[in-house]
KEMARLUM-620966 format. One record per residue (C-alpha): x, y, z; residue in one letter; residue number from 0. Coordinates in steps of 0.02 Angstrom, whole numbers. Layout:
+--------+--------+--------+------+-----+
|      x |      y |      z | type | seq |
+--------+--------+--------+------+-----+
|      X |      Y |      Z |    A | NUM |
...
+--------+--------+--------+------+-----+
//
This chain:
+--------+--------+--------+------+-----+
|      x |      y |      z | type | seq |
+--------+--------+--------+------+-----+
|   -164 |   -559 |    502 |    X |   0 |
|    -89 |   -432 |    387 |    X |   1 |
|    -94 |   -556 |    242 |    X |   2 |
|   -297 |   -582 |    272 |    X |   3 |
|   -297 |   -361 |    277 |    X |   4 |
|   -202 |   -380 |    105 |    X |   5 |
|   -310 |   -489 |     45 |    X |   6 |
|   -459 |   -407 |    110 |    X |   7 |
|   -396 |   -255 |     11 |    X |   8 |
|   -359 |   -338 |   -154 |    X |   9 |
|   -557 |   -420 |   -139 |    X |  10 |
|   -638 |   -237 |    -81 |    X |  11 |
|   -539 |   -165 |   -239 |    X |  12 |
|   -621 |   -311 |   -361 |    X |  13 |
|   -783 |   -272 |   -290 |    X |  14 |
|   -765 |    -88 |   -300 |    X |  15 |
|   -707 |    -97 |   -478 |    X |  16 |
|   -857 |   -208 |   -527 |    X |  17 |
|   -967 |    -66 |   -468 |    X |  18 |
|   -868 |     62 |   -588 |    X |  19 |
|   -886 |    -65 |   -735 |    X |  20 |
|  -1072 |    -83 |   -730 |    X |  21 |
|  -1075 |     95 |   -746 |    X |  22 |
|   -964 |    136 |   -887 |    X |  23 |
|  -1045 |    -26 |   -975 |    X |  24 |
|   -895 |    -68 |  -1059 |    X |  25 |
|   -821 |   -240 |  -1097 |    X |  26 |
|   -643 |   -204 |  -1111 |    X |  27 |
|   -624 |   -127 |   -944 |    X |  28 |
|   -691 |   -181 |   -766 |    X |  29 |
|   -649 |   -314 |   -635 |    X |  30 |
|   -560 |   -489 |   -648 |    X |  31 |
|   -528 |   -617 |   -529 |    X |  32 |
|   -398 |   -747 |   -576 |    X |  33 |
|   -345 |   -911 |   -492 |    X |  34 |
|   -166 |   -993 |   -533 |    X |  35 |
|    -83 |  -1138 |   -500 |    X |  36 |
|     64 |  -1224 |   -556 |    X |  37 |
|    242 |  -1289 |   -499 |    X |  38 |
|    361 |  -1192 |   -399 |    X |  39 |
|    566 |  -1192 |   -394 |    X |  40 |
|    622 |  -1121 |   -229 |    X |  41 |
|    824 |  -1069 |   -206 |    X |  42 |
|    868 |  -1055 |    -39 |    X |  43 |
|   1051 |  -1017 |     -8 |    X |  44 |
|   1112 |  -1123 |   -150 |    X |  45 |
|    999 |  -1269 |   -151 |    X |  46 |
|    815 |  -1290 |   -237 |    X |  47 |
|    675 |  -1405 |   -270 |    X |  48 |
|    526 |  -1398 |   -343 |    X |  49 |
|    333 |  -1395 |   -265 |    X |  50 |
|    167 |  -1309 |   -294 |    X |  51 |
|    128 |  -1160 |   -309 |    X |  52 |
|    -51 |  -1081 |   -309 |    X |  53 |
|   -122 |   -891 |   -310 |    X |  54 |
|   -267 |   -792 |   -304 |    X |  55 |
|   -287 |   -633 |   -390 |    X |  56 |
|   -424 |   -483 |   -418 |    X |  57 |
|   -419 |   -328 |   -481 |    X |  58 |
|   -489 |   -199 |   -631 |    X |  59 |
|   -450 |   -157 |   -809 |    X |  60 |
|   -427 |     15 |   -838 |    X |  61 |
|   -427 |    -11 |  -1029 |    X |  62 |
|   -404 |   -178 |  -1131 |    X |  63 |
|   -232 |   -172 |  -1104 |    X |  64 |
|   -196 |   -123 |   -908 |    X |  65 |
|   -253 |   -183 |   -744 |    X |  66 |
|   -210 |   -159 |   -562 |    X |  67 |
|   -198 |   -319 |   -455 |    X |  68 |
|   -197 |   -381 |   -281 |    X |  69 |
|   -127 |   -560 |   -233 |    X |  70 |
|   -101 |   -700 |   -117 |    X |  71 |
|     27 |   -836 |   -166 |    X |  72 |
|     87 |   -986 |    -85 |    X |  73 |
|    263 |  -1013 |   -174 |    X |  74 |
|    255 |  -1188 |    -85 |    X |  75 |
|    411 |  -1293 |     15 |    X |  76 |
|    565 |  -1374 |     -8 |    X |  77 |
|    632 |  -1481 |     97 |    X |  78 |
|    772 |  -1603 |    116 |    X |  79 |
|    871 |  -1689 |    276 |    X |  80 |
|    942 |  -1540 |    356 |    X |  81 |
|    783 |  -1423 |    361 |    X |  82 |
|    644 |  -1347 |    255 |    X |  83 |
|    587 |  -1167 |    177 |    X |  84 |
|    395 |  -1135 |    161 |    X |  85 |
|    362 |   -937 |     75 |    X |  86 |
|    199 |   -869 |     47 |    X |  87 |
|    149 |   -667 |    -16 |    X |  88 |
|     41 |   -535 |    -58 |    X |  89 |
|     54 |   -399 |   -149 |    X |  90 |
|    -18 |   -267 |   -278 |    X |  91 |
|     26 |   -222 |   -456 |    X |  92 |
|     17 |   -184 |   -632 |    X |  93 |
|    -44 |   -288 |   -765 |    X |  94 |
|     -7 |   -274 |   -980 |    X |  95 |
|   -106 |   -366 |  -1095 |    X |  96 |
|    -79 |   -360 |  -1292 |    X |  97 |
|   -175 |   -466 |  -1405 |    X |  98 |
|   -128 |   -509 |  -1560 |    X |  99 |
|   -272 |   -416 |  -1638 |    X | 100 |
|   -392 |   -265 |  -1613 |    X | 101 |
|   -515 |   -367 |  -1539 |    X | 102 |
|   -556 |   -427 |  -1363 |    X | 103 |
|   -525 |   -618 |  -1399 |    X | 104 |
|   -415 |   -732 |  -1451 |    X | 105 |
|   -218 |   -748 |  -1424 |    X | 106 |
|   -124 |   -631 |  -1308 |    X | 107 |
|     45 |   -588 |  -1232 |    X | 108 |
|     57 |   -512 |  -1050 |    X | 109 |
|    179 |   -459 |   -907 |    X | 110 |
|    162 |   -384 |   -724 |    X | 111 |
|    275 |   -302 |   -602 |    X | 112 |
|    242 |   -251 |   -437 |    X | 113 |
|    289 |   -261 |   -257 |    X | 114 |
|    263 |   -423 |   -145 |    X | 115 |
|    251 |   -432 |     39 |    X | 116 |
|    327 |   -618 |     66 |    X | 117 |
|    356 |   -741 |    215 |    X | 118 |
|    477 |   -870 |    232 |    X | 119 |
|    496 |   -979 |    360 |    X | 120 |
|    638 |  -1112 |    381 |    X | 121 |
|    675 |  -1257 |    490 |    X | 122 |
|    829 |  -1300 |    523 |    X | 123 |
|    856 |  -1492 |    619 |    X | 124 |
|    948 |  -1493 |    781 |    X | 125 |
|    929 |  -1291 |    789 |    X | 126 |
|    770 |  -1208 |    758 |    X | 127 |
|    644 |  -1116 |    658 |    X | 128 |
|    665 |   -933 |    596 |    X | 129 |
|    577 |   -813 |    490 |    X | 130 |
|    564 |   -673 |    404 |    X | 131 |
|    450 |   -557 |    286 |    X | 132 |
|    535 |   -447 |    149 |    X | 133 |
|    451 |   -316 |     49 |    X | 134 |
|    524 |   -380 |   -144 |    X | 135 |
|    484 |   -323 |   -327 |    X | 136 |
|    410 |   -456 |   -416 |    X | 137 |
|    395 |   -488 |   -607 |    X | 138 |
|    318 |   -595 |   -733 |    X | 139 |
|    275 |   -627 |   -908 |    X | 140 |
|    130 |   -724 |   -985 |    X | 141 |
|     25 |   -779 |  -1142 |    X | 142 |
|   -135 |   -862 |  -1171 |    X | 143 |
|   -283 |   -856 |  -1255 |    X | 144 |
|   -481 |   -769 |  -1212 |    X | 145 |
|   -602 |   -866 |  -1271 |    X | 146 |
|   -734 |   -721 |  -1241 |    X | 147 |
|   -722 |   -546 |  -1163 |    X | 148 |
|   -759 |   -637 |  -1012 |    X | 149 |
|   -674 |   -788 |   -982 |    X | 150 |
|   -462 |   -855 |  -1022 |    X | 151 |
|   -333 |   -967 |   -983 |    X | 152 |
|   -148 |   -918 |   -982 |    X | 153 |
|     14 |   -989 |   -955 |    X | 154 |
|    137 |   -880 |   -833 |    X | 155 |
|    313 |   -864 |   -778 |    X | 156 |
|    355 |   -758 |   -622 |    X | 157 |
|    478 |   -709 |   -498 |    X | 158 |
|    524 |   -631 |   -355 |    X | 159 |
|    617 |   -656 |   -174 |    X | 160 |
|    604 |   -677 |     24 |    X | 161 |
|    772 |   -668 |    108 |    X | 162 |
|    786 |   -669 |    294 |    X | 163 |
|    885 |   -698 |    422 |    X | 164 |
|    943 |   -869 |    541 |    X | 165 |
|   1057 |   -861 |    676 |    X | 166 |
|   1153 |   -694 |    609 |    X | 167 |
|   1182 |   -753 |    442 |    X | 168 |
|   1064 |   -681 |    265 |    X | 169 |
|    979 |   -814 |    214 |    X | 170 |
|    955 |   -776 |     12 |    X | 171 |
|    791 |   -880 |    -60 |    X | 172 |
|    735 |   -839 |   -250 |    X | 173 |
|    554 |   -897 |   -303 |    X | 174 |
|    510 |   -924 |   -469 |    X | 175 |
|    331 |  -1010 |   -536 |    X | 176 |
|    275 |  -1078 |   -709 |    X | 177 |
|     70 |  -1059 |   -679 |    X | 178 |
|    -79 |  -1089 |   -771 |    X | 179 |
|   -203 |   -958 |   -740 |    X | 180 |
|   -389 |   -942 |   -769 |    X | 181 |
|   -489 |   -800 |   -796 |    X | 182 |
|   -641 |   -720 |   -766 |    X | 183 |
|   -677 |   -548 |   -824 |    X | 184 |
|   -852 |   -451 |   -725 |    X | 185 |
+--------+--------+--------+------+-----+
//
């Protein structure tokens, strides 16, 4: 429930900012939505695979060069004889993009940092499942290229973590995702 209210928020705030771009009538700024998806490498005390990952993001430009953002993520699942780790998030942040240029097109470099709200939930075999939620920074860097002031495609890197706890022990799990992300700029 909390991650729909999250989500909820980070759509209402896309929305909203449309609105305020329509207004000001110009191209730089105003809402985006942005859908990822890519390949996953979950640690989880030590060990790590690999899955998918995919995300869905919204927000608004302030200028050509920041945005806020709102997010849902499903880091994906590893898995292997003794149990398995699923982690999913939300979250809201900040968004730089710098392209290479003065215009609004072509190549660009990007990052974001923020807070995440994740879940994990593990499955151990022959004792049980356990979760937890932890509130965790996350981080990410990015380049790619707008073909217009509307639409792009990007390549990103990001991180962040879920830890919780099983049977009294910390259970430490690291997230990081290699995405490609497209674009689309109200």
């Amino acid at each position: 429930m909390n991650k729909l209210l999250g989500l909820t928020a980070a759509i209402a705030l896309a929305g909203a900012s449309f609105t305020a771009s329509a207004a000001d009538g110009d191209a730089a700024t105003g809402a985006f939505l942005r859908a990822e998806a890519g390949s996953s490498r979950l640690e989880v005390s030590g060990d790590s695979g690999n899955d998918t990952a995919f995300s869905v993001r919204g927000g608004y430009f302030f200028n050509k060069n920041v945005a806020i953002e709102g997010f849902y993520t499903n880091y994906g699942e590893d898995s292997d004889s003794t149990g398995s780790a699923s982690i999913d998030g939300y979250g809201i942040g900040v968004v730089g993009k710098k392209h290479l240029d003065d215009s609004d097109v072509g190549l660009y470099f990007g990052g974001r940092i923020g807070v995440a709200f994740n879940s994990a939930e593990l499955k151990v075999s022959g004792v049980g499942n356990f979760d937890g939620d932890k509130t965790a920074a996350y981080y990410g860097v990015g380049m790619g290229y707008d073909f217009s002031r509307n639409f792009g495609l990007s390549l990103n890197v990001d991180q962040t973590k879920a830890d919780f706890e099983a049977l009294g022990v910390d259970v430490g799990a690291t997230v990081t995702t290699a995405t490609l992300g497209l674009e689309y700029r109200f």
